[in-house]
N, C-alpha and C positions, 0 to 999 in steps of 0.2 A: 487781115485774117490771121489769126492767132496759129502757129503750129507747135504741136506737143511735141517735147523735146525725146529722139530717138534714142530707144536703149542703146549703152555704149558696147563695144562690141570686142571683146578681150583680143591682144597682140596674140603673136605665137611666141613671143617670149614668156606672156603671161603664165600662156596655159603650162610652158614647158616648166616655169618653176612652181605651178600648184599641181600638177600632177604627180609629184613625187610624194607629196603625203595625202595621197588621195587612193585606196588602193585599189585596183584593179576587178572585176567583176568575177573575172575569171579566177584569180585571186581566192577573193571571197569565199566561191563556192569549190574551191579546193579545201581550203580549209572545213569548210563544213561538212565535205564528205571524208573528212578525214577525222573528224571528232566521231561521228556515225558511221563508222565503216561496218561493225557489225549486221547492221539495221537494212544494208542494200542485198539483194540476191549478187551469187556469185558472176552470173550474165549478163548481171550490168556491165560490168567493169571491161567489160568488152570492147566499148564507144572510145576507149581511153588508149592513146598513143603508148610507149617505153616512157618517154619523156615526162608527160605527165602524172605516170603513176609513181615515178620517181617522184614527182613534186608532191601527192597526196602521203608518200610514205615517209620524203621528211618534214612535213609539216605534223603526222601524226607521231613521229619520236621528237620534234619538238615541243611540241606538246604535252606529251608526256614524261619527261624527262623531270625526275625528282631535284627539290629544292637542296639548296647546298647545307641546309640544316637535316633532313632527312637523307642522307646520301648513305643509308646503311643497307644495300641489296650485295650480291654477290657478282655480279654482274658489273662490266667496264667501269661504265660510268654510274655507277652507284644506285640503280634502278634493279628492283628485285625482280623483276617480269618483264618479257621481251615487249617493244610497244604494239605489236600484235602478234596476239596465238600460233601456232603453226596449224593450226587446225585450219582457222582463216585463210593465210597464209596456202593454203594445199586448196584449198576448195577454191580460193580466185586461182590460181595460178593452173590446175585443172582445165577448169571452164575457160580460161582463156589461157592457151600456150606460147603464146609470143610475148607477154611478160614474165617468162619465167628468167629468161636474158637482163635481165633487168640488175644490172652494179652496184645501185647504192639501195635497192631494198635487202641483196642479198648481204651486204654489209653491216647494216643496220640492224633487219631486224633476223633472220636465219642464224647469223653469228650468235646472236644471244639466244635464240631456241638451243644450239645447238652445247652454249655453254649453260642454259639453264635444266635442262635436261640431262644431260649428261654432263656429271661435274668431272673438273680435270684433275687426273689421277685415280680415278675410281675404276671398279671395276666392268665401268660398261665404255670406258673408254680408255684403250691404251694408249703409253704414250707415241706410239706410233702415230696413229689418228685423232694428234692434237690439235693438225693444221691441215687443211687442203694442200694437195701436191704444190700446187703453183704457189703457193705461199711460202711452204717448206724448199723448196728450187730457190725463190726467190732470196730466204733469209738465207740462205748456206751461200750462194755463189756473190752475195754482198759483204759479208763477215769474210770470204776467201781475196774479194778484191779489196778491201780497203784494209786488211792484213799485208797484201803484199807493195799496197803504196805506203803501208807505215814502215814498212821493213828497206825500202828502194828512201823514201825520206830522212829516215837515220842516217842511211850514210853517206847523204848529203849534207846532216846536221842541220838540217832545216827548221827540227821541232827539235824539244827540249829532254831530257828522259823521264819528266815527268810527264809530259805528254804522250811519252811512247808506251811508258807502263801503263797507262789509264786506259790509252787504244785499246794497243795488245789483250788488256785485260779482259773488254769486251765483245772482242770478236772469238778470245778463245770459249769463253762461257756460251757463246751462240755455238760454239762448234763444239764443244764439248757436251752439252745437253741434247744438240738436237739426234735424233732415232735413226741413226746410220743405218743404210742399208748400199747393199749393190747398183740398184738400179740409183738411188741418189749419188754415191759416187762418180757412175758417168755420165750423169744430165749435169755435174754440177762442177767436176776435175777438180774439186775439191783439193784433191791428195796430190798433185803436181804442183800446186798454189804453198802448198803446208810445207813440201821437201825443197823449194826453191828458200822458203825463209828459213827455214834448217843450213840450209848451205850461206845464206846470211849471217847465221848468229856465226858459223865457222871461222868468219874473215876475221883477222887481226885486228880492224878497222873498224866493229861493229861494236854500239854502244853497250853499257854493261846493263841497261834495262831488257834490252832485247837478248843477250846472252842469258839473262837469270831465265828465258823462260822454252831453255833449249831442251832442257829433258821433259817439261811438261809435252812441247812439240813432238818430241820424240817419240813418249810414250801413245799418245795420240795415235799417229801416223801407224805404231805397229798394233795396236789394239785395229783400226780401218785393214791394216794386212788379212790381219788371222779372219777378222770377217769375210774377208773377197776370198781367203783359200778357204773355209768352211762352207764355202758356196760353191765350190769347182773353181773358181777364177785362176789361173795360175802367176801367182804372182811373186818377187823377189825375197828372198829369204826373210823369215819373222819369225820372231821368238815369241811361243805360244804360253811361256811359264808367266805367272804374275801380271797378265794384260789384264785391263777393266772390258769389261762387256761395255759395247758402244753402242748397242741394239737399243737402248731401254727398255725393255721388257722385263716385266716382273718374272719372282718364282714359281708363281703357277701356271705362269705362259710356256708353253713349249714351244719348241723352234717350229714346228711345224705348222703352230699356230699364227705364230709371227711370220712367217711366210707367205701365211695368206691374207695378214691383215697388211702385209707389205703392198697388196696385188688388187688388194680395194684403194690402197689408200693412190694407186696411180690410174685407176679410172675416176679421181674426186678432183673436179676442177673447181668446184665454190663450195661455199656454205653450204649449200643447200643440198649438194650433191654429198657432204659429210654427213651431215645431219639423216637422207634415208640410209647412209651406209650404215651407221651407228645403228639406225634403228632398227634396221634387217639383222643386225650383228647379231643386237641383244634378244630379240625373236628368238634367232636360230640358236643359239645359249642357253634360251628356255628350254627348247624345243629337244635340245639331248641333254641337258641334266634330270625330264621330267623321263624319256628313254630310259637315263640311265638308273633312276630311282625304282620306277616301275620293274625295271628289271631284276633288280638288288630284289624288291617283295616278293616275286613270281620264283625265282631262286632262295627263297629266305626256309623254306621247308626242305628242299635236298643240302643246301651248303649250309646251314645252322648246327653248330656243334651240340651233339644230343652226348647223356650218359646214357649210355648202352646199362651198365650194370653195376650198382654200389655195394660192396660188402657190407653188411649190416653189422653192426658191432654188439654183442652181449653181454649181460650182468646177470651175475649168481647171487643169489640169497645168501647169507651167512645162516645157513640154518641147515635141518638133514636132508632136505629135498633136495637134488641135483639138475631142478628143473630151472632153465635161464629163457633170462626175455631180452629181448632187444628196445636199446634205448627210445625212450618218445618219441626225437625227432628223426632217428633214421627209420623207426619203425612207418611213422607215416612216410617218408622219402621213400620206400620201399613199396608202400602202398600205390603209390602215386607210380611209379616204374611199370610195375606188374599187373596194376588195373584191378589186385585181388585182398582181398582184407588180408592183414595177420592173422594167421591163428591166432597168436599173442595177442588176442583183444583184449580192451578193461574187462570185460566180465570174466574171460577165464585168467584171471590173474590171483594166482594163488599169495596168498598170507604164508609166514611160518606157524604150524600148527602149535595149537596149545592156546590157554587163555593168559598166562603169566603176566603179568604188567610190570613194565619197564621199572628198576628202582632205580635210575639212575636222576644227577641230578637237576638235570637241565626239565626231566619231566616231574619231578615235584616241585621249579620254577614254577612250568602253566599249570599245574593242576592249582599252586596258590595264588597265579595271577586270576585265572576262571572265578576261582571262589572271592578272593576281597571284589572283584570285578563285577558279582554279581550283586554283592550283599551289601558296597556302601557306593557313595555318588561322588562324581567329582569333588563337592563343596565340603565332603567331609574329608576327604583323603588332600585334599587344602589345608584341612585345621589340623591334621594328622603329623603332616611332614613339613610345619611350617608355612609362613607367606612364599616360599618358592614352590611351584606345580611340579609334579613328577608325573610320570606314568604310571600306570596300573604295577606294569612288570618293573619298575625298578622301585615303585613301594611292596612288592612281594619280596622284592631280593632282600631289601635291607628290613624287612620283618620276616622271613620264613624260619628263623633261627632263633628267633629270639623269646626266651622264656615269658616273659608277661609284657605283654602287649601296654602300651601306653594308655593312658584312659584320655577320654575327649578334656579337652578344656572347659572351665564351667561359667558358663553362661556369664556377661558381665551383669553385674549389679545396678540396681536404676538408681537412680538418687533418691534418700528417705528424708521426710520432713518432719520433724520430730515437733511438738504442743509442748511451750515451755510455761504456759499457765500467763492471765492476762493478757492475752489475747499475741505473744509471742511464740513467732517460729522457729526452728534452727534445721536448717537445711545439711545434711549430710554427705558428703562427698561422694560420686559415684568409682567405681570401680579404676574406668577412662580418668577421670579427675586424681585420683590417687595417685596414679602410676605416674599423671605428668606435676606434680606435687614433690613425689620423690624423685624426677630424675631431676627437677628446679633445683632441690636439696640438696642436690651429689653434685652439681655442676659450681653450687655456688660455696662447695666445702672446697674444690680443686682448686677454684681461685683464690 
């Protein structure tokens, strides 16, 4: 009796090396809900641990993430648009508030709402509220310790001064840009970190990389003073002449304003938490410059500078009448004041009496331009004053004086065909024909 040979039945070493490109179920359908994230209600996402939605949000910014040939967006990593909306974004995290906790969605994708929406340096975001507090804590009190292990490492000679200048260079530019404030000074001691390597650069002993960048320290340290005394702090003498503002704040920011953006900016422990501050911000920014417009209109009728009263200026006739009128345009400015006609209207505006007419000479110009104006046409006042065109009035001028008028030119001549008997012709030159006949003859007498 024959037996069918039993299926073989895979080791667990098997499995364990085919499972690795084999991928998971679970897997799978991450991905999937991560290509379609729009496409689910917001109450789904409810079923979903921290953990997992991490894993749907970066499979969806791997995803989307632009090729190394397109990498022209403004954003980190070269992507013009966050890998999901905030709008998405606000509507999950809503409907379910135990993924709002959530580190690397708020990394990923908040971060880029926050810098795609509000771009950095602009006016909806200062440079105060460039970073979440823990961020800013975080870069100032790393830039202040590895500052003072390159300063403790020099004068052991341990690094090179090329190495020390390169350091030094980078942790001052981190301390030097970032938005100084009071309350960051003493979450971060910042300024006890700075004056220890000031007494560094002091020693006999200390390299000349670290020396060259003792007044940049210097001035530093006293520009952090005059802030902490402009605040109440009471703090040890500082020269207030010539210090930089350490604040960063622009010139239409007021300190007052920056005071308060100081005071959001240490209720912001993530993205996400910057991101509604900004938003609230720029709300409330609307919200009193549309006040303050509004108000400027409703006030635009008692504060708008009015002319109460214009002297009107007058002109006399050169004639015996001693009656004056006021010029046209103050006379209507006058009108438009008083709400009441001039007297001095066009209709009662008198003439100098008499009929005499003007002998002077500018008015027997128009009287001779009117008249050749009326009585010949353009084409004739062409053959009048030559192949160059004039005007009317400067063919008056250069004829109103002149005893006998030029006569028209006479018509050219056609060409005659003259019967020389036996049935010959002889063609006659025209007029045109003649004239280029004789300048042929004058040219070729020169030569």
């Amino acid at each position: 009796m024959s037996t069918s040979p039993s299926p073989s039945v895979a080791s667990k070493e098997e499995c364990q090396e085919i499972s690795p490109s084999v991928p998971s179920l679970t897997n799978l359908c991450m991905k999937a809900i991560s290509v379609n994230l729009e496409k689910y209600p917001a109450e789904s996402f409810g079923l979903f641990s921290e953990d997992l939605w991490d894993k749907i949000v970066k499979y969806r910014h791997e995803s989307t993430a632009p090729k190394a040939a397109s990498c022209r967006g403004t954003l980190a990593d070269g992507r013009s648009a966050p890998a999901i909306s905030e709008r998405i974004m606000r509507e999950i995290e809503t409907e379910n508030p135990h993924l709002r906790n959530c580190a690397l969605a708020d990394t990923l994708v908040w971060k880029d709402c926050v810098e795609y929406k509000f771009k950095s340096g602009g006016t909806g975001r200062p440079k105060v509220l460039s970073v979440p507090w823990s961020d800013l804590v975080l870069q100032v009190k790393e830039a202040g310790q590895g500052l003072t292990e390159v300063a403790s490492a020099s004068n052991q000679m341990y690094i090179t001064n090329d190495e020390i200048e390169i350091k030094i260079t980078e942790f001052f530019t981190i301390m030097n840009d970032c938005p100084m404030s009071v309350p960051l000074l003493k979450a971060t001691d910042i300024g006890k970190k700075v004056s220890k390597v000031l007494k560094a650069c002091q020693k006999g002993d200390a390299p000349d990389a670290l020396v060259s960048f003792k007044k940049k320290f210097h001035r530093l340290l006293e520009s952090w003073k005059n802030l902490a005394s402009a605040s109440g702090v009471q703090v040890a003498s500082s020269k207030s002449s010539n210090i930089d503002d350490c604040t960063g704040r622009d010139k239409y920011t007021s300190m007052q304003r920056y005071h308060q953006d100081v005071e959001l900016l240490q209720n912001c422990h993530s993205w996400r938490d910057l991101f509604l501050i900004l938003t609230e911000r720029q709300n409330k920014l609307m919200l009193e410059h549309g006040q303050k417009m509004r108000t400027i209109r409703q006030n635009l009728d008692t504060n708008k500078h009015r002319v109460k009263k214009a002297k009107v200026a007058s002109i006399a006739f050169a004639s015996s009448t001693s009656s004056t009128q006021p010029r046209g345009t103050l006379r209507r400015l006058d009108e438009k004041l008083t709400n009441n006609k001039s007297p001095f209207t066009p209709q009662n505006f008198s003439r100098p009496a008499g009929n005499t007419i003007s002998k002077s000479k500018m008015a027997l110009l128009k009287k001779e331009t009117a008249r050749r104006q009326t009585n010949m046409t353009k084409a004739t006042l062409n053959q009048i004053n030559g192949k160059r065109s004039q005007s009317v009035f400067a063919a008056s001028v250069s004829n109103m004086n002149g005893e006998k008028k030029r006569a028209l030119p006479q018509m050219q001549k056609e060409s005659q065909v003259l019967s020389m008997g036996s049935g010959k012709q002889l063609k006659l030159p025209s007029s045109k024909t003649a004239r280029m006949l004789q300048k042929e003859r004058v040219n070729s007498v020169r030569r």
